[in-house]
C-alpha positions in Angstrom: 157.8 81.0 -308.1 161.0 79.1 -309.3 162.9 81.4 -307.8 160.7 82.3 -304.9 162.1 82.0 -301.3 159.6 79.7 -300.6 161.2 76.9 -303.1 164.6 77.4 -302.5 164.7 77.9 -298.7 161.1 77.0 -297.0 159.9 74.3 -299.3 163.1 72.5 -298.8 163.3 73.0 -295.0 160.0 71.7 -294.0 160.5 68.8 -296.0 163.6 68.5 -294.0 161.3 68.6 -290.4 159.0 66.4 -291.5 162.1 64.0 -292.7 163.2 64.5 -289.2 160.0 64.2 -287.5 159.8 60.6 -289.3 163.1 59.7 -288.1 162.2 60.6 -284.0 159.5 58.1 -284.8 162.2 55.1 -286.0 164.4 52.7 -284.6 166.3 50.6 -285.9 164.3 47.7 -284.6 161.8 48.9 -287.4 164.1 48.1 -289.9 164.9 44.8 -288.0 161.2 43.8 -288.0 162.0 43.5 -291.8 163.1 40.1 -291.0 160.3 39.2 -289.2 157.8 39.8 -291.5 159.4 39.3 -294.7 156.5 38.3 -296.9 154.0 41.9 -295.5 157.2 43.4 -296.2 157.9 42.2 -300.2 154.0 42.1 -300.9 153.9 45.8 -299.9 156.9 47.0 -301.8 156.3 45.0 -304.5 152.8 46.5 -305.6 154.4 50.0 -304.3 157.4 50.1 -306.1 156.5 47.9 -309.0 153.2 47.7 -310.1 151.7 50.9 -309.0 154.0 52.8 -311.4 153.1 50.8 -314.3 149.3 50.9 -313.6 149.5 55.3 -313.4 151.7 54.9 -316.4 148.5 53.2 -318.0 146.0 55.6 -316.9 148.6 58.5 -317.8 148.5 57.1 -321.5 144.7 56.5 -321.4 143.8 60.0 -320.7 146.7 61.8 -322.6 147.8 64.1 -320.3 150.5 66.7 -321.1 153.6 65.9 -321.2 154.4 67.7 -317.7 151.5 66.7 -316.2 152.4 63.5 -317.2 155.6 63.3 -315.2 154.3 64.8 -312.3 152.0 61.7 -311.6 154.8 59.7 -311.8 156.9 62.0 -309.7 154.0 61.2 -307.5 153.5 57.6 -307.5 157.4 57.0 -307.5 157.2 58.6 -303.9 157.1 57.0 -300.7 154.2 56.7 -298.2 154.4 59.1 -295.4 153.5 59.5 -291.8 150.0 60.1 -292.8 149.5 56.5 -294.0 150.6 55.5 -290.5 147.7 57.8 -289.1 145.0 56.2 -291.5 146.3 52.8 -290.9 145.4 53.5 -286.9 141.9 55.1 -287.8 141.7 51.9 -289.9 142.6 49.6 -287.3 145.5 48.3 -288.9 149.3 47.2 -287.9 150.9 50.5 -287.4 154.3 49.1 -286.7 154.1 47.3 -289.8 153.4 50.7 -291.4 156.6 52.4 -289.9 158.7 49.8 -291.3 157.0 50.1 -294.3 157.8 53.6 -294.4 161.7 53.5 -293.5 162.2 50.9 -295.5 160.6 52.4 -298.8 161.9 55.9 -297.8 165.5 54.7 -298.0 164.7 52.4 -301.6 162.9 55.8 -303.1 166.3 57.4 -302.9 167.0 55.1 -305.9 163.9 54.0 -307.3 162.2 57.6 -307.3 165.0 58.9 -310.0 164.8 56.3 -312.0 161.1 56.4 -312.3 161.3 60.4 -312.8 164.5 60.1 -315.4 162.2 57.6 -317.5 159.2 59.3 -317.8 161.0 62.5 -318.7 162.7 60.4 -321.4 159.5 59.1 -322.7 157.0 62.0 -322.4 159.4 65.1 -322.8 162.1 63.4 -324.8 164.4 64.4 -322.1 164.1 68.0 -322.7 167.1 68.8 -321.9 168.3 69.4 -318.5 165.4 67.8 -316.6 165.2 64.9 -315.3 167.7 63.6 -311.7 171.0 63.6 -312.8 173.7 62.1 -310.3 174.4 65.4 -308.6 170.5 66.1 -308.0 170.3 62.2 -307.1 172.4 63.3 -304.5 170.1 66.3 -303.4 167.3 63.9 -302.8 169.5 61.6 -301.1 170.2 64.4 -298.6 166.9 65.7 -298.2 165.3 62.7 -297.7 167.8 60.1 -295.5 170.0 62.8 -293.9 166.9 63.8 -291.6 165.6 60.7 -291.3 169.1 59.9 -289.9 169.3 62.8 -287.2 165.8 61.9 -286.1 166.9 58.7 -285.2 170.2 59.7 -283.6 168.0 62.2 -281.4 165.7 59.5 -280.9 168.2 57.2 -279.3 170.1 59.5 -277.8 166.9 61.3 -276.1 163.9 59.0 -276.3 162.2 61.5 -274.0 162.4 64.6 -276.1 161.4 62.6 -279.4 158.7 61.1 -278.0 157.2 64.8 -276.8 158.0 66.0 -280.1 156.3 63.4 -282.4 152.7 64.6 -281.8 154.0 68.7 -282.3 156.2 67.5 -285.6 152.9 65.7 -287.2 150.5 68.6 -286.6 153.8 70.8 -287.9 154.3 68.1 -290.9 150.3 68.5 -292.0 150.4 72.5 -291.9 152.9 72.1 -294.0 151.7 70.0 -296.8 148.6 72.3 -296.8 150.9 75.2 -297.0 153.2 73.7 -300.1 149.3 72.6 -301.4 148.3 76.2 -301.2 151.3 77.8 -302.8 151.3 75.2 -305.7 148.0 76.3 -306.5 148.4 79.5 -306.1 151.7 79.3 -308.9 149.3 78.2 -311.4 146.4 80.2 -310.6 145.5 80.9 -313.8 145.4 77.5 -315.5 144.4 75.5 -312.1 141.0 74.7 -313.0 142.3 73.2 -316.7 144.7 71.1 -314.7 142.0 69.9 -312.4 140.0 69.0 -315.0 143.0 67.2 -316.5 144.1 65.6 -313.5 141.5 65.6 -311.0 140.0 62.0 -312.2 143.1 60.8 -312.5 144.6 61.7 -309.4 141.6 60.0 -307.8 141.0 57.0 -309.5 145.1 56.4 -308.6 144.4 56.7 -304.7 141.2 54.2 -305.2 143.0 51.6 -307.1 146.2 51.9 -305.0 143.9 51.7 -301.5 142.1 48.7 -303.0 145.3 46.7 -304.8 147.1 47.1 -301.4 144.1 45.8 -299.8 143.4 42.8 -301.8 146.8 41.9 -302.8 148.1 41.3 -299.5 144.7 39.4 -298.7 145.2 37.2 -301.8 148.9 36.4 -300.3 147.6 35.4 -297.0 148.5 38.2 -295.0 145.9 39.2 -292.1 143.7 41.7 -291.7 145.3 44.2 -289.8 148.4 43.7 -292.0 146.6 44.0 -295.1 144.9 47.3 -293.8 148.5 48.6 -292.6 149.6 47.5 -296.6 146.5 49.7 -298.2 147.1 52.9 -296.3 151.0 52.7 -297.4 150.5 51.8 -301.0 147.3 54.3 -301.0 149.2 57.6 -300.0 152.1 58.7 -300.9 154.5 61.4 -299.8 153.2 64.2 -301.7 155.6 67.1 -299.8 158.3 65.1 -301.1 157.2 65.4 -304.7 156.2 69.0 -304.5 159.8 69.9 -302.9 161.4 67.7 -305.7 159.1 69.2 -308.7 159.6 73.1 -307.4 163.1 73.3 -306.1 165.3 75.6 -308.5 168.1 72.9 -308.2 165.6 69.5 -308.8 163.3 69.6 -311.9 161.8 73.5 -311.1 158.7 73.0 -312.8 155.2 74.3 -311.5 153.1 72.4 -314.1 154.6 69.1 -312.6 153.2 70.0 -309.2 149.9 70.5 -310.7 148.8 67.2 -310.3 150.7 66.2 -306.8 148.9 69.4 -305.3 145.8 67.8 -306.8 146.2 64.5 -305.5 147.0 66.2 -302.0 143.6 67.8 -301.9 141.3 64.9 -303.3 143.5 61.5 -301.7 141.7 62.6 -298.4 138.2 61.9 -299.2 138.3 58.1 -300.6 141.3 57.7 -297.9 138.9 58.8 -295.4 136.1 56.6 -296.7 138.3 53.5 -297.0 139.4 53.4 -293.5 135.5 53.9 -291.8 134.8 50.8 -294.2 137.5 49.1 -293.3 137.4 50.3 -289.4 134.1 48.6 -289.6 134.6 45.5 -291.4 137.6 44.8 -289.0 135.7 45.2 -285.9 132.7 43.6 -286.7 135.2 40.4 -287.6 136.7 40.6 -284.3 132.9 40.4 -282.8 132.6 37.2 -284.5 132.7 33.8 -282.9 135.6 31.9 -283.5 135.5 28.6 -284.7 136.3 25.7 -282.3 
């Protein structure tokens, strides 16, 4: 499959529309609203970008996963949320907007932070095994696919509002055949060992989307944020952008290695079912507080 069309043209190319199909959805106001709600902001990214990695390096260590397997959950956890956190978060009754600038925002910082993550665990699990890992030049790869889309979608947005706006609804439907798709074929690559690797990984990958829903749940409780705020916070920090990974682990000219989308294809399957369950709880809990008389 390394050398299959689909991971050196197709893979790359719907990451690419469903980079773009992000961007028709920002503004730059999105990125201004930073300022405006600095502490959601800093609480989110914080448990993202910080904590969550250490906490899957844990449970990598506590189960002793493979050394590949091993980097492809941190492949996965170093990625960014996606525009499937921002359709949870509205199931969920939470603060959408707050979820797009969540997203830009972290998409941009995963340019940086997502190498570094992958580049240490490669170091530590695989003793660097040679040429793996994101060297400069492939830094630069996932700088391009990543921002450069984002960046037209934005330019189209301005510059036609009208047409973005129609194409928002086509390009999500578009962005979740996709990520079945990529799913499917990642599976299909490792046919033959895919029901060791879900044995390996499949408690793993799950018990990550549980503790990363409830940390970014609670932690932005804890910090004083509101409820709608917090839910926005748990969806983000709960799902991550698992096309990205794939497209980073399968491309010939990124890390090309099928075992290490083993477990993001895994999490991709069984994220939806505790996602799912999270945001009906949480759906409830937040309209029966809004039922509730207020004091005074």
């Amino acid at each position: 499959m390394s050398d299959s069309v689909l991971t050196s043209v197709l893979l790359p190319i719907a990451l690419a529309i469903i980079m773009f199909g992000l961007g028709l959805s920002l503004t730059t106001g999105d990125f201004a609203r930073v300022a405006r709600m600095p502490k959601a902001v800093l609480v989110a990214l914080g448990t993202q970008i910080l904590l969550l990695p250490v906490i899957c390096f844990g449970l990598v260590e506590v189960f002793g996963l493979a050394p590949a397997l091993a980097v492809g959950m941190m492949l996965l956890v170093a990625s960014p949320g996606g525009t499937t956190a921002n359709l949870f978060s509205h199931l969920a009754g939470g603060d959408v907007a707050l979820n797009v600038t969540l997203t830009a925002v972290n998409s941009v910082l995963a340019v940086i932070t997502l190498p570094i993550v992958v580049n240490l665990s490669v170091a530590h699990f695989m003793d660097g095994s040679g040429q793996l890992g994101l060297q400069p030049a492939k830094m630069l790869q996932v700088f391009a696919i990543v921002l450069i889309p984002v960046a037209l979608g934005m330019l189209v947005r301005n510059r036609k509002p009208g047409f973005a706006d129609r194409m928002e609804r086509p390009v999500k439907l578009g962005s979740a055949v996709v990520l079945a798709l990529v799913i499917f074929a990642a599976i299909y690559t490792e046919r033959d060992n895919f029901l060791d690797y879900l044995a390996a990984v499949g408690l793993i990958a799950l018990l990550l989307n549980v503790i990363s829903l409830g940390l970014g749940y609670v932690l932005p409780r804890a910090a004083g944020l509101g409820e709608r705020q917090s839910i926005a916070c748990s969806m983000e920090i709960g799902i991550h952008n698992a096309t990205l990974a794939l497209t980073i682990a399968l491309s010939p000219t990124l890390l090309n290695n099928s075992e290490m989308a083993t477990p993001v294809a895994v999490y991709g399957i069984v994220m939806f079912f505790p996602t799912a369950l999270v945001a009906y709880l949480l759906s409830r809990a937040s309209s029966r507080g809004s039922r509730l008389p207020q004091a005074g």
